[in-house]
N, C-alpha and C positions, 0 to 999 in steps of 0.2 A: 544550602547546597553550594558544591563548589562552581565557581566562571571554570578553570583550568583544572587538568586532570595533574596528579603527581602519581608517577604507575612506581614502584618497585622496582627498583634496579634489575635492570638484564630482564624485564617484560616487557613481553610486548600487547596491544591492545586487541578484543576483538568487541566490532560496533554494530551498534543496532540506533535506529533513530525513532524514537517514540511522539508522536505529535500528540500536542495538547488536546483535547477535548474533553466532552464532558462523560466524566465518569469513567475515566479511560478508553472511551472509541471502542472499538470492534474487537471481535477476541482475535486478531490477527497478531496486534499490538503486544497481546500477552505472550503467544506463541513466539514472537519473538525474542524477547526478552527470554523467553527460558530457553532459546536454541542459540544465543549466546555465550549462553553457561555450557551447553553440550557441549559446543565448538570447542573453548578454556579447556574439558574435562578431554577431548581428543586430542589437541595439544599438548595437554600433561602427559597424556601416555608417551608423549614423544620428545618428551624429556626438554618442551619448552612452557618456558613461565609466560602465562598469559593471566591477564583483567579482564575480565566483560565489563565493558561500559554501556552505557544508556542514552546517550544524549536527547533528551527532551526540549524537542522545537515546536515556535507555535505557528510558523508555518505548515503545510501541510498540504502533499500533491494535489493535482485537481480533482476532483470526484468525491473526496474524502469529505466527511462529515465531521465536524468539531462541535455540531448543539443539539446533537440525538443518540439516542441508541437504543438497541432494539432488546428486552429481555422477555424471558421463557419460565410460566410460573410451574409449578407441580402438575399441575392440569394439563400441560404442552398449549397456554394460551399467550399467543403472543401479544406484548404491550411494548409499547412506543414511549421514551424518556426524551421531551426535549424541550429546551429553553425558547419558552416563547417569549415576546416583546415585555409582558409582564415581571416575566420569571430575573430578564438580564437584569443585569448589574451598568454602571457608569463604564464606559472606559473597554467593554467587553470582559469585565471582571466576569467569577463564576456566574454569579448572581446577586440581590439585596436580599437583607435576611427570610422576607417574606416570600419571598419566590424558592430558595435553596428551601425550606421549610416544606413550603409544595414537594417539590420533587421529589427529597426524603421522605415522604407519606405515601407518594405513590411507590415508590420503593418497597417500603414495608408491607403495604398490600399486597404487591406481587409476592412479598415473599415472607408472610407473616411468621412462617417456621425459621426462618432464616438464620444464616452465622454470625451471631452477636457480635462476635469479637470483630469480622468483617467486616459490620455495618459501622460500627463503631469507628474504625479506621476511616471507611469510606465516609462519615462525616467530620471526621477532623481532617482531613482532606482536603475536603470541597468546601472551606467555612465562606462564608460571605463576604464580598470586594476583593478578594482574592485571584489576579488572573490566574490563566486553564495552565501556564507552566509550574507557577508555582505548586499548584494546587494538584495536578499530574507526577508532578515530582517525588511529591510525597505520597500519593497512593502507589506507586511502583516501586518507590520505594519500603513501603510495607510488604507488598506483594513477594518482595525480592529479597528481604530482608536475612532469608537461609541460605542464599547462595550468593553471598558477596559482590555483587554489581555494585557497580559505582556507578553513581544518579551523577548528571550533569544539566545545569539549565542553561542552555544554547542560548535563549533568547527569551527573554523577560521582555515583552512586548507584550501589548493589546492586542489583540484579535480584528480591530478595528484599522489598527495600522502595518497589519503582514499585508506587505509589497503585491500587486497584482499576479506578478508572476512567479513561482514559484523556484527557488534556488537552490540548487542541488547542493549538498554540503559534503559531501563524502572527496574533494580536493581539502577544502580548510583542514576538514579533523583528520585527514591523511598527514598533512602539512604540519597539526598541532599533537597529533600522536605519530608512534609508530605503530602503524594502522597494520595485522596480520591478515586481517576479513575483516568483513561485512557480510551483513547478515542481513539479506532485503528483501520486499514483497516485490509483486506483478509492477504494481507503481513508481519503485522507485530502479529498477533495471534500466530503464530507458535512459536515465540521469546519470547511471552508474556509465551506461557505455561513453554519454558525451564527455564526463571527466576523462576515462582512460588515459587518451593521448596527451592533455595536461599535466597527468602523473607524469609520463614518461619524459615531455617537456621540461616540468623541473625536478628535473632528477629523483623522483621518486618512488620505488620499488612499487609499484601496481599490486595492491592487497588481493587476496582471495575474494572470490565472491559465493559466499553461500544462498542459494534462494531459500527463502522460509518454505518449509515443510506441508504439504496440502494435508492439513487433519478437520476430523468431525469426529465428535464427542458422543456417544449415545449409552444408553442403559441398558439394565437385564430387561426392561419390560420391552422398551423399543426394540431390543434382538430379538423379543422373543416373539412379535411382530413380525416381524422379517423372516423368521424362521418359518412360522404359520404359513405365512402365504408364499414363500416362495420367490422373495425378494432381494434381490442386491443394491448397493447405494446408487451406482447408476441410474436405478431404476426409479428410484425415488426420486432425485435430482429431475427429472422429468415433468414433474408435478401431481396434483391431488386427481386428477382425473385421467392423465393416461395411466399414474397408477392403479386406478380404479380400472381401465380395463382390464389390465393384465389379472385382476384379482378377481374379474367375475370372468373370465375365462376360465380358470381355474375351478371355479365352485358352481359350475357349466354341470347338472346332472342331467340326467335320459329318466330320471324314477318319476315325474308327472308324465313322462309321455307314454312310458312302458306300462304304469298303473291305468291312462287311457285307453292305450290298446288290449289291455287284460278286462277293462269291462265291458269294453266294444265285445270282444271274442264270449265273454261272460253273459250276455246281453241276447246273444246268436243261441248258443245254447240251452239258456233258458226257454227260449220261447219253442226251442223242437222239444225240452220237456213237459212244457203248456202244454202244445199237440197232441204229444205220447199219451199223457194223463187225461185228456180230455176224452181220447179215446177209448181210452182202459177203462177210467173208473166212473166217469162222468162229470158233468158242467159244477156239483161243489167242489170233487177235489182238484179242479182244474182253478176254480175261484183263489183254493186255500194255497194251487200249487206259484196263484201269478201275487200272491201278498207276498210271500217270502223273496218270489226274484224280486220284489222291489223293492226291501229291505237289503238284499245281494249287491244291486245296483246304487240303490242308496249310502251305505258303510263303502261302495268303492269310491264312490264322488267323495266322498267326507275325505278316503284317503289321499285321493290327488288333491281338494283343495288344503289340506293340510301338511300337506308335501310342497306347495306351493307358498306357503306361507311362508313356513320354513327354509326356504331357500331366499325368499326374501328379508328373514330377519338376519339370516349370516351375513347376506350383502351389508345391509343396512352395518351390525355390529363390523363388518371389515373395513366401510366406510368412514366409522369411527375411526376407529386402531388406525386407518392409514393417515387420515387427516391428523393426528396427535402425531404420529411418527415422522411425515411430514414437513410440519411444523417445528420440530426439533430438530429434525438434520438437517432440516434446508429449509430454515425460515424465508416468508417473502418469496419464498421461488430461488434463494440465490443458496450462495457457499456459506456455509454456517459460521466461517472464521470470519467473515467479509460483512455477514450481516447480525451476529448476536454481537451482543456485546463482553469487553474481558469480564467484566462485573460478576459477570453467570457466574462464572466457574466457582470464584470462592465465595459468593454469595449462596449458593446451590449447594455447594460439597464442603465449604468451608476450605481451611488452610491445607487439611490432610489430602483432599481433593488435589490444589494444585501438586502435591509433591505427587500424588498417585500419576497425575498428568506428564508432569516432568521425567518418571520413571518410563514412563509408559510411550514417550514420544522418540521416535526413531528420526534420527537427523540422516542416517545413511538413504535411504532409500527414497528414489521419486516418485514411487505409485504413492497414489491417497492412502491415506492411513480412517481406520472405523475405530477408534478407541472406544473399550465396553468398561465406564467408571460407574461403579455399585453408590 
């Protein structure tokens, strides 16, 4: 990979900064990467020559995670990937061979069906003693390989020895491109404001700044989830048990109590035709007349306790469906971009997946985006 960019005469650059970690980090990371390309393709229309570039650093804001990440198997179950003491390598490299080895297995389990070709990249990738730039580099740039980004490795460094505090880079690659945008998350805004007045300090046109896109990924089945009951993402985003209430509000019937009061009322009238009968015809057909009401009463009891069952197995089957749905839109409780990892997407859907994604991703618009990928 190249140190410096060499763009195309009369282009200009638009940036995204990709931090090293294992497996590519969060699907946030991917998102942006392809809302760079967006950016390039809205520039064209405007009759300006643009690059997406990538620069991949191994530093990485505070909060941010570089030895986990979170994945979602067929089942909507979530599993945790991360380099424990074992697993690291010397130096904060990936890993030694028997630890990357581990990981790849848990890999495959999560995703036994999984995209060959995919996997395949994502191990030649990540091979052993390899630091997370290099090794990042090259998985994004597979990832990216249709839409012409340009990989950069900002910083071929240990992980062991990125600086305590965290350094904004978006003055340097202003300084070492002609920077149009950037194209940043929640984390890195804060870093973009403190550059600003530096720009302007040394003479430097102040780039666009596009915030990344707020999306969540879901399916025909999880829509059809939502649908069922009555749900929107907000609502989910919530969690597993407020969304639970909302869903037995819903599936709230009157038919065990209605069927109570019909045998209550059922119960009354039997016995003034006990009376009737006992007087009419006498003490056996009053016998024959109170065996049948107790069969009367007995088929109604059977029907509210089995009115009642039923109302509890929907529950129970909603509490499924919602916990799987759940787990897929907002794994952990959080923002699905923020806590799955990029991995999902072409491990899950394969390569035709991301481009369905990349299609399907709206750069204009601030509301959250529910993309529905078959």
């Amino acid at each position: 990979m190249p140190s410096a960019v060499n763009l195309p005469p009369g282009s200009v650059a638009v940036v995204s900064n990709f931090y090293a970690s294992l497996f590519g980090g969060p699907l946030s990371q991917l998102l942006k990467c392809l809302t760079v390309v967006k950016v390039c393709a809205e520039f064209k229309k405007n009759g300006i020559a643009t690059t997406p570039v990538c620069f991949v650093r191994q530093c990485a804001p505070p909060g941010f995670s570089q030895d986990k990440i979170n994945l979602i198997d067929r089942s909507s179950k979530i599993h945790c990937i991360k380099i424990s003491g074992r697993e690291a390598g010397e130096n904060g490299a990936v890993a030694d061979c028997k630890g990357i080895e581990i990981l790849f297995n848990e890999v495959e389990k999560i995703f036994p069906d999984g995209d060959v070709e995919t996997l395949s990249a994502l191990k030649n990738a990540f091979i052993p003693d390899k630091d997370f730039v290099s090794s990042c580099a090259r998985w994004i740039k597979y990832l990216m390989k249709d839409y012409g980004v340009t990989i950069v490795e900002n910083e071929s460094i240990s992980l062991n020895k990125c600086p305590d505090n965290f350094e904004s880079q978006f003055l340097p690659q202003s300084m070492m491109l002609p920077v149009a945008a950037f194209v940043v998350d929640s984390n890195e805004i804060a870093e973009e404001v403190k550059d600003a007045p530096m720009c302007e300090y040394d003479g430097i046109t102040r780039p666009i700044i596009k915030h990344l896109p707020s999306v969540t990924i879901s399916n025909a089945r999880i829509m059809k989830t939502l649908r069922r009951y009555g749900l929107d993402l907000t609502q989910i985003l919530e969690g597993n048990e407020r969304v639970m209430d909302y869903v037995r509000e819903s599936l709230k019937s009157d038919a065990p109590g209605r069927l109570l009061k019909l045998k209550d009322e059922t119960a009354v009238v039997l016995n003034e035709l006990k009376t009737a009968s006992f007087f009419a015809r006498g003490e056996r057909s009053c016998c024959i007349s109170r065996a049948r009401s107790s069969r009367i009463i007995y088929q109604l009891e059977k029907i509210q306790k089995l009115s009642r069952a039923a109302l509890a197995d929907k529950e129970k089957a909603a509490e499924y469906r919602i916990r799987k749905a759940c787990d897929f839109l907002a794994p952990l409780g959080g923002r699905q971009q923020d806590a799955l990892g990029c991995a999902q997407i072409p491990l899950y859907y394969g390569m035709a997946g991301l481009r369905a994604l990349y299609e399907r991703l709206d750069i204009t618009t601030p509301n959250h985006q529910l993309i529905e990928m078959d």
